[in-house]
C-alpha positions in Angstrom: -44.4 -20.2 -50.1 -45.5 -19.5 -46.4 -45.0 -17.3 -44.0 -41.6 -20.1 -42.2 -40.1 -19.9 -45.7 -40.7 -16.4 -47.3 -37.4 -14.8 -45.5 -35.9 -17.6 -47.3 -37.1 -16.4 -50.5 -36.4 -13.0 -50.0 -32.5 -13.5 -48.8 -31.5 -15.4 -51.8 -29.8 -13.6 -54.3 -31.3 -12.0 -57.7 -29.3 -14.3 -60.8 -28.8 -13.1 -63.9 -27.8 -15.7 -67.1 -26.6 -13.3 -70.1 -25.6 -15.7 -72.8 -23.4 -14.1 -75.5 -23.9 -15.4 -79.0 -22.9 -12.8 -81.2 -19.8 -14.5 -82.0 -21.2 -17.3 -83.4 -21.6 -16.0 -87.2 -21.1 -18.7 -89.5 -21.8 -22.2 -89.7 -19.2 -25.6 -89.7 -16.4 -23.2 -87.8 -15.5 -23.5 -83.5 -16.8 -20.7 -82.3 -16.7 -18.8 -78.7 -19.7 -18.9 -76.6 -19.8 -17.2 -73.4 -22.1 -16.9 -70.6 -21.9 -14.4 -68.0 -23.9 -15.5 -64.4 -24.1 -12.5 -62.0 -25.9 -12.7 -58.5 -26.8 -9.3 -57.5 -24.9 -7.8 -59.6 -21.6 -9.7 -58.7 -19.9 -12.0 -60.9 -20.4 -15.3 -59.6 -16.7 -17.8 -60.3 -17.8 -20.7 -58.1 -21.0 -22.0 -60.1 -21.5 -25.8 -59.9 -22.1 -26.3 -63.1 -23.0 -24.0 -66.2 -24.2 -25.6 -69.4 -25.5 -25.2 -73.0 -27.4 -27.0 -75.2 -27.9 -25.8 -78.8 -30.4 -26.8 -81.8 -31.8 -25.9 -85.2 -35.3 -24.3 -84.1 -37.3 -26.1 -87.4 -35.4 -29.1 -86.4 -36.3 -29.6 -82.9 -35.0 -30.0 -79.5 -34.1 -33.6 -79.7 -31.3 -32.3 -82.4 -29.7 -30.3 -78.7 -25.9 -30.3 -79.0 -25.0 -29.8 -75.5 -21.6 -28.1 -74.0 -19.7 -27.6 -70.8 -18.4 -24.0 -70.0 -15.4 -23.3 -68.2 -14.8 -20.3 -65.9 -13.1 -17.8 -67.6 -12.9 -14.9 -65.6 -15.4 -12.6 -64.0 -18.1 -14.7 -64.2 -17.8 -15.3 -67.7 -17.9 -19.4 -68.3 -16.8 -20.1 -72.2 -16.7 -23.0 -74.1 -15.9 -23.1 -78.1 -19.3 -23.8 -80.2 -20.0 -25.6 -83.9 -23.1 -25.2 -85.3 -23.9 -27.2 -88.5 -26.0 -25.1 -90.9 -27.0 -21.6 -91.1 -30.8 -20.6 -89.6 -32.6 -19.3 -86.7 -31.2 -21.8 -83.3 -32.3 -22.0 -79.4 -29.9 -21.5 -77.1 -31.1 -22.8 -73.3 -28.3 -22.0 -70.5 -28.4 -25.0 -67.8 -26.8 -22.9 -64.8 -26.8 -24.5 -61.0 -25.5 -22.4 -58.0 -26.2 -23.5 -54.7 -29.4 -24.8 -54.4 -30.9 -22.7 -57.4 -31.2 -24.2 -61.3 -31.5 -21.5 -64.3 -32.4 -22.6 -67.2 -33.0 -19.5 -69.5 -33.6 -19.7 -73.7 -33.0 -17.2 -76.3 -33.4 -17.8 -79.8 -29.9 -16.4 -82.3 -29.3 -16.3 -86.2 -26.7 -17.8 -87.6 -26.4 -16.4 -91.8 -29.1 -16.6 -93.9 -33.2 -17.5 -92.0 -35.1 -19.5 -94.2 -38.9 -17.8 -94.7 -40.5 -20.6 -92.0 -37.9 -18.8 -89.2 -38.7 -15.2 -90.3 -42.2 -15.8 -89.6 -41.9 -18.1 -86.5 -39.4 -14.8 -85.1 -42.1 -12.2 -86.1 -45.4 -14.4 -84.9 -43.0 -14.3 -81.3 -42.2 -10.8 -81.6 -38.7 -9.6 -80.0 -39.3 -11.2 -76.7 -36.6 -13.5 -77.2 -34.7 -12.6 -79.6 -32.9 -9.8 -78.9 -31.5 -8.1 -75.1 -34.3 -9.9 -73.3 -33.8 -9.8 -69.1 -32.0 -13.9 -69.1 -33.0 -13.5 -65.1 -34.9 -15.8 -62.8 -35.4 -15.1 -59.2 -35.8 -18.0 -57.3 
């Protein structure tokens, strides 16, 4: 940044990415996922494109199940989920407004962890797995 672009920087608005997986709670069943994309506060129903991809975390990323969400209202974009066993999964929004790309992760349980998960949660603390800020200021 220099001193021609840093009113740029500045003027551009403060986005928020929550993703909402608490309703997914059981494996091999459609489930809602919803992500709600704010900028400054307001709900933002116009975004480009908002995305998700989805995988085991002891299985890796290349396992990603990726989704489209559709606006619902209010800046809340859904799209109905499946995940294929129970365990500890990444979640990664893929959220473009304007000129700006999120891309926030979160990790969420689905049933029963197995021990390698526990440990992998409590070696990263609650960082990411719980209310963590999903915001990026570009």
């Amino acid at each position: 940044m220099d001193a021609n672009n840093h009113d740029d920087y500045n003027d551009r608005a403060r986005l928020v990415v929550d993703m909402m997986t608490n309703e997914i709670v059981t494996a091999n069943e459609q489930q809602r996922l919803s992500v709600q994309v704010t900028a400054d506060y307001i709900p933002v129903v116009d975004a480009e494109h908002v995305g998700i991809r989805i995988w085991p975390v002891l299985a890796g990323e290349e396992e990603a199940d990726e989704y489209e969400l559709f606006h619902h209202t209010m800046g809340v974009y859904e799209t109905e989920v499946e995940v294929s066993r129970e365990g500890l999964y990444y979640a990664e929004a893929v959220v473009e407004i304007n000129d700006q790309k999120l891309r926030p992760k979160k990790y969420f349980a689905v049933g029963r962890l197995y021990q390698e998960e526990v440990l992998l949660l409590m070696e990263n603390g609650s960082e990411e797995s719980g209310n963590e800020d999903h915001s990026a200021h570009h």
